[in-house]
N, C-alpha and C positions, 0 to 999 in steps of 0.2 A: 736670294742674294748670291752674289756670285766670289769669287777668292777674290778677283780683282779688286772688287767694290769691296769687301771688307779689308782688304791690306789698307787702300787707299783711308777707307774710315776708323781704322786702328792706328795707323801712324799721324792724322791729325788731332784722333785724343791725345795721343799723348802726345803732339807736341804742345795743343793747350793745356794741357793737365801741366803739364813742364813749365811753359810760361808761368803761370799762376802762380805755382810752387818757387820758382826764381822771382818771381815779386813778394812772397810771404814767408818764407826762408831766409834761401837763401840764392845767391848768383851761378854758385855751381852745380844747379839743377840745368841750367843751360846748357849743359854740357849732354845731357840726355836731349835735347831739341839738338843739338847737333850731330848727336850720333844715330837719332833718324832720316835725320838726313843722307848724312853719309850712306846709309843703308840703303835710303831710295836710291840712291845715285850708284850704286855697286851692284843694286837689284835689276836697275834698266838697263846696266852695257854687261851684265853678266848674265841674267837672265835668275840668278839662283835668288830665292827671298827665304829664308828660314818661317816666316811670318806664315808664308803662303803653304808648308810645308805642313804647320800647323793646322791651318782650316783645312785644308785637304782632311787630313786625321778626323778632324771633327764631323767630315760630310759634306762639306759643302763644293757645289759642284766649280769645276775650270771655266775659267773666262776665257777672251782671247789672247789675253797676255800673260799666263801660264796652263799654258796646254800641255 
């Protein structure tokens, strides 16, 4: 698996883990679904992912879209 492939499958757990959480909670877990958001969206015109930073550390090898 590559950084790519996991960024992209870490930030749709937890946007469902979130969703679920603001249905059996409460509403301000939403606020976590959109600050992945936000993240994706700072991570593709900036290029930096803290997420991506991590799995590097872990071992896992670069994709194309953190080289």
């Amino acid at each position: 698996m590559t950084i790519d492939k996991a960024v992209m499958a870490f930030a749709g757990m937890v946007v469902l883990v979130s969703l679920a959480l603001s249905l059996w909670l409460s509403l301000y877990w939403l606020l976590l679904t959109a600050f992945v958001g936000l993240n994706l969206l700072q991570a593709s015109v900036t290029g930096f992912c803290p997420a991506a930073i991590v799995l590097r550390r872990f071992g896992l090898r670069a994709g194309c879209a953190f080289d």
